[in-house]
C-alpha positions in Angstrom: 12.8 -8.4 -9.0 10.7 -8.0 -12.4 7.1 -9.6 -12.1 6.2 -8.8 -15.5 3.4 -11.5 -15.9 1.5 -9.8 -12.3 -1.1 -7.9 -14.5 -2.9 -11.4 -15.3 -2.6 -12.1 -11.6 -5.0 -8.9 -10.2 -6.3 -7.8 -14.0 -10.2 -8.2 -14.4 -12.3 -10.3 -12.5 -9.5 -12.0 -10.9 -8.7 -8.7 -8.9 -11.6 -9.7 -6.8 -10.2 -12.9 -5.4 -9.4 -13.5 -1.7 -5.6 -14.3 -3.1 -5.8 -10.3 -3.5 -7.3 -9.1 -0.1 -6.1 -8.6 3.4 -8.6 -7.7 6.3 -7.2 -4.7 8.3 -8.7 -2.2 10.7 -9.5 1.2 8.9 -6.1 2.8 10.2 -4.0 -0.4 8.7 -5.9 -0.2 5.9 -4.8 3.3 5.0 -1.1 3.0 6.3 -0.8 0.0 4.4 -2.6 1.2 1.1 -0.2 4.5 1.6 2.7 1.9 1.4 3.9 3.1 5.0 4.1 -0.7 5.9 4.6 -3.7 4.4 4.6 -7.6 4.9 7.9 -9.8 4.6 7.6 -13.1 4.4 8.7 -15.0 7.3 7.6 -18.7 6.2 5.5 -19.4 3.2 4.0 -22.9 4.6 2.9 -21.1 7.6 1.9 -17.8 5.6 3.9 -15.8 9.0 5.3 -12.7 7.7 7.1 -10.0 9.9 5.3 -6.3 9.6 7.6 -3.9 8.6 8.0 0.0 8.7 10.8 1.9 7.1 12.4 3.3 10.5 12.7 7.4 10.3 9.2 7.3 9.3 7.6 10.8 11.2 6.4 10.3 14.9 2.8 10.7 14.1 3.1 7.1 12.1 4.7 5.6 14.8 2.2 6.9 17.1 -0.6 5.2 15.0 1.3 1.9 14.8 0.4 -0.4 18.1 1.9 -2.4 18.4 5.7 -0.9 17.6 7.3 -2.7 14.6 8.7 -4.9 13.6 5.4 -7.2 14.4 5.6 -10.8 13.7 2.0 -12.9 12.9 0.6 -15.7 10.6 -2.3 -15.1 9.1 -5.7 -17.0 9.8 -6.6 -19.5 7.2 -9.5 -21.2 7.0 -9.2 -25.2 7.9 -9.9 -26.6 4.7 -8.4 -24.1 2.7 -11.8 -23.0 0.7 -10.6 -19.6 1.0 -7.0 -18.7 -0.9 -5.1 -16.8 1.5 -3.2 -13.7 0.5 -0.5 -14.4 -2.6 3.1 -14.3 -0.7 3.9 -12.9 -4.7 1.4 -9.8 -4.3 2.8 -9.0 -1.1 6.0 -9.7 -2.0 5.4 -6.7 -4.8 4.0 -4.3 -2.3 7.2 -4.3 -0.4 8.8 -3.8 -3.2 6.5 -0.9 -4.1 7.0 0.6 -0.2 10.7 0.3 -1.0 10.8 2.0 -3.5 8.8 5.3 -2.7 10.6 5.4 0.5 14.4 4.9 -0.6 13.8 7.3 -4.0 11.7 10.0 -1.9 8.7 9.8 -4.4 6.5 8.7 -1.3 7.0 11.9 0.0 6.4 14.0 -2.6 3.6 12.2 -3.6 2.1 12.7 -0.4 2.8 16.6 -0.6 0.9 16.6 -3.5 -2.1 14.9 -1.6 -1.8 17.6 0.9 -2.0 19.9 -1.3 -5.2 18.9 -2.6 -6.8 19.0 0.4 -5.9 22.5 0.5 -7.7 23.2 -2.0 -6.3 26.5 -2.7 -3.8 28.3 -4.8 -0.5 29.9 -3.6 -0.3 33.7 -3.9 3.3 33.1 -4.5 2.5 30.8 -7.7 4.3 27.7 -6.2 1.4 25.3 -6.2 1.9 22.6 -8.8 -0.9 23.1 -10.6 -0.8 20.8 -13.1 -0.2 18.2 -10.8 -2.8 19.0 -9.0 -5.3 18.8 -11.9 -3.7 15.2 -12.7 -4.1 13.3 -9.8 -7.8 14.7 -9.3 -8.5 13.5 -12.8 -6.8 10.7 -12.3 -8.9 10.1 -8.4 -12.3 10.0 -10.9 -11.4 8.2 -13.6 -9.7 5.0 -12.3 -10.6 2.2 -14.2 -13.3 -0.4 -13.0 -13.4 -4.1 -13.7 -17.0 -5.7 -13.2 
């Protein structure tokens, strides 16, 4: 699936709107923002979606994941509708996204590089990927901001 038109979905003040946002607990937020879980829609009218996880993710991400998935739940709207609930397309793209970094391995190497970081330090050996490095710390700073 191509979605070449989603830029004027979440570009500029629009990526602000409640169609763009989920509430999740701090640990959901960051499993989900890492891609390690995703939403598949179960039943658009009813905005139910199953919660997914790709299944030989490590044991420390199954450990944080209560309950085990696959989770089925609908999510809460508000009873006249004043609030837009999450776009099924947006989600729809995450998955996507998830899917790809797991089945290609870039999640994991992305995450090494992350790691990495954290480190803060440089091989003896020469093997940290330095330039990398540099990149995604630039890149941490400098992300773009819509106001």
């Amino acid at each position: 699936m191509f979605d070449v038109d989603v830029a004027s979905v979440i570009g500029g003040p629009l990526i602000d709107r409640p169609r763009n946002a989920l509430t999740l607990t701090r640990d959901w937020h960051g499993l989900f923002g890492n891609f390690n879980v995703y939403f598949e829609l179960v039943d658009k009218d009813t905005h139910t979606y199953q919660i997914k996880r790709h299944e030989d993710y490590p044991h420390w991400l199954r450990q944080k994941l209560e309950p085990d998935l696959p989770e089925t739940r609908s999510l809460f709207l508000t009873p006249d509708r004043t609030i837009e609930p999450p776009l099924p397309r947006l989600l729809a793209i995450h998955r996507a996204i998830s899917h790809i970094l797991y089945l290609s391995g870039a999640g994991e190497y992305i995450d090494k590089i992350y790691r990495d970081m954290d480190e803060n330090s440089v091989r003896e050996d020469g093997s940290t990927p330095l330039g990398s490095l540099v990149t995604a710390a630039i890149s941490q700073k400098h992300l773009p901001v819509y106001t």
